[in-house]
C-alpha positions as a printed Julia matrix, in Angstrom:
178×3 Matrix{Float64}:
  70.05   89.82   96.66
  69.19   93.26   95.22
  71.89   94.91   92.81
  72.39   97.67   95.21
  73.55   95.07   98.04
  75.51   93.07   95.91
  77.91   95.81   94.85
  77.85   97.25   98.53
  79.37   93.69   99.62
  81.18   93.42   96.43
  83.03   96.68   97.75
  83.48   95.46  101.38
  84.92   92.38   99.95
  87.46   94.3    98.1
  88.06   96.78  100.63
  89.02   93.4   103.12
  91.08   91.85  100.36
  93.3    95.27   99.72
  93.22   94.93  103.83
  94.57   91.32  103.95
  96.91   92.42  101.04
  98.82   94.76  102.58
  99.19   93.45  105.25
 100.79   90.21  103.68
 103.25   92.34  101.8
 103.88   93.69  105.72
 104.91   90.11  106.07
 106.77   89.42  102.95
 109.01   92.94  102.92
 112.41   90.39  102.6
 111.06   89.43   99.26
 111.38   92.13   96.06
 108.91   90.66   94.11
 106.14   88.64   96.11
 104.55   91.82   97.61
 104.44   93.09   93.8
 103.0    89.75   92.97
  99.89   89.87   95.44
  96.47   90.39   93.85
  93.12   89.64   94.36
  90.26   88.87   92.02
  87.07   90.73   91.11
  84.54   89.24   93.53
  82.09   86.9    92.22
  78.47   85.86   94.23
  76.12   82.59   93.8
  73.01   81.87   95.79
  74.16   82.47   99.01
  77.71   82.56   98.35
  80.23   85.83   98.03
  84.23   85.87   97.41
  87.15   86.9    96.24
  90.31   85.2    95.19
  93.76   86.86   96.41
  96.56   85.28   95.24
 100.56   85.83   94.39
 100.84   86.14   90.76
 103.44   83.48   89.86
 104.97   84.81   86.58
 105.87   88.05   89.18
 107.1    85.83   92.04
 107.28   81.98   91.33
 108.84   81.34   94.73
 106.03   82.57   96.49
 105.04   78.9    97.72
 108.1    77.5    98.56
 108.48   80.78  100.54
 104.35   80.41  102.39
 104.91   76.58  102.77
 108.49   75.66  102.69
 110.04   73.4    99.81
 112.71   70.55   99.78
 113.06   68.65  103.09
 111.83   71.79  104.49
 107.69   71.3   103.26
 104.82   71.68  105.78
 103.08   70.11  102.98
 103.64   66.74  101.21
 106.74   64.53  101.0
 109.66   66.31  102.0
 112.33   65.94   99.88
 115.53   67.59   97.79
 115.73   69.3    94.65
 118.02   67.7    92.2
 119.42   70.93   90.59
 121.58   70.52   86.71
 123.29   73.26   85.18
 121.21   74.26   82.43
 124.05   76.65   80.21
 127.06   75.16   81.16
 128.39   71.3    81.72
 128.59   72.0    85.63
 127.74   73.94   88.61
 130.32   75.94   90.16
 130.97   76.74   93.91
 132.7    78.56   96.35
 133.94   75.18   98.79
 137.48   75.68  100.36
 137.18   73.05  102.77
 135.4    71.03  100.02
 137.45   67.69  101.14
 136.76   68.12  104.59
 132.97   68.82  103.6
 132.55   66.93  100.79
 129.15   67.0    99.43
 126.95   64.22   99.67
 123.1    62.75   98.65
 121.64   60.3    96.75
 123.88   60.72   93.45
 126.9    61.88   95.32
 127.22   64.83   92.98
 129.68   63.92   90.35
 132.7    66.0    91.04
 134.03   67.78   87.72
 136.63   69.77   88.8
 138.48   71.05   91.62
 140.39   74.79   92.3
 141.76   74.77   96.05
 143.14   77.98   94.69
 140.2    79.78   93.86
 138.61   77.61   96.87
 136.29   76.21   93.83
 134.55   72.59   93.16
 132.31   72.18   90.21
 129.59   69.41   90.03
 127.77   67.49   88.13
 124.37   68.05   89.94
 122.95   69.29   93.37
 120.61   68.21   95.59
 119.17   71.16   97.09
 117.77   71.03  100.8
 115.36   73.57   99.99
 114.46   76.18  102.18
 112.18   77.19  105.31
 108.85   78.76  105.12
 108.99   82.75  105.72
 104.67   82.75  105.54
 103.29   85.73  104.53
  99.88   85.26  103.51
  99.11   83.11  106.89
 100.09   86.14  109.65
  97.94   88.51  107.18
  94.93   86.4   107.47
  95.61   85.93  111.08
  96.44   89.55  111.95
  93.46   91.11  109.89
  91.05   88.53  110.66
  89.21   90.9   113.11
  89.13   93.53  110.81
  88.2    91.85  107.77
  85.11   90.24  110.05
  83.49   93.54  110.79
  84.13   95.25  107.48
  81.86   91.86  106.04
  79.46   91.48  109.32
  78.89   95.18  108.54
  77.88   94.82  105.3
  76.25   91.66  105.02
  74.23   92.81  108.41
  73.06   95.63  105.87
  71.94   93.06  103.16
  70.09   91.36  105.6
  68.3    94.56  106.5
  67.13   95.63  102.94
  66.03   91.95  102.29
  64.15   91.99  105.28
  62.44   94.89  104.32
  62.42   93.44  100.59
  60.12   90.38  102.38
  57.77   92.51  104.77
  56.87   95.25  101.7
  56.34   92.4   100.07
  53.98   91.04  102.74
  52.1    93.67  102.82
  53.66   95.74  105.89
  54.35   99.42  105.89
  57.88  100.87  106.9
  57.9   102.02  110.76
């Protein structure tokens, strides 16, 4: 592919990923930091071959899978299953449970209770097992809502390659330009 072409669909492909990306942060306004997060590659070409990466950055917003895909018992992806959450700076997790012996908590290690305050309406435990949450998808409805968009602006351009290389081949064969 000539030089010239390959930047002009290098900038189409960026042009479509800043499309798709704001569009996802559109679809991800309840979070702070995912639409900070979302990025996008410089795009790279083989052979035939042209993309870009986009991506949420996870040192900005580690959640931003469990939030596309679900996590816990909750996962359109793999096993479902819970999170077994320990306190990390203390010797117990505290919570706000008044009606903690009429809901007492339960899973697989039956949470070791610690201590009670039915005056503060407090229990502290040993452990957690966290449900996880539903997805909230973000980068999904982007793809799906600019996919029209995103088409043309790379039809366009890649029409346009196919233009100069088919001039490239008939100079090359000998014929003049109409």
């Amino acid at each position: 592919m000539p030089i010239s072409s390959q930047a002009n669909l290098s900038a189409a492909l960026i042009k479509a990923a800043k499309i798709f990306i704001s569009a996802a942060k559109r679809f991800s306004n309840y979070s702070t930091r995912i639409p900070r997060s979302l990025k996008y590659e410089q795009p790279t070409s083989s052979g035939k071959e042209a993309k870009i990466v986009i991506y949420a950055d996870p040192e900005i917003a580690p959640h931003a899978i469990a939030k596309e895909y679900g996590s816990g018992l909750h996962r359109l992806n793999g096993t479902p299953s819970t999170f077994k959450i320990e306190p990390k700076n203390a010797n117990a997790l505290k919570f706000p449970w008044p009606k903690f012996f009429s809901n007492p908590p339960n899973g697989p290690n039956n949470h070791k209770v610690i201590s009670v305050n039915p005056v503060m309406g407090t229990v502290a435990l040993s452990s957690v097992d966290h449900p996880g949450s539903e997805a909230q998808p973000f980068m999904d409805p982007a793809a799906r809502t600019t996919q029209g968009e995103i088409g043309k602006i790379i039809s366009d351009e890649y029409g346009k390659v196919l233009d100069v290389q088919i001039m490239d081949i008939f100079a090359k064969a000998g014929f003049k330009e109409i």
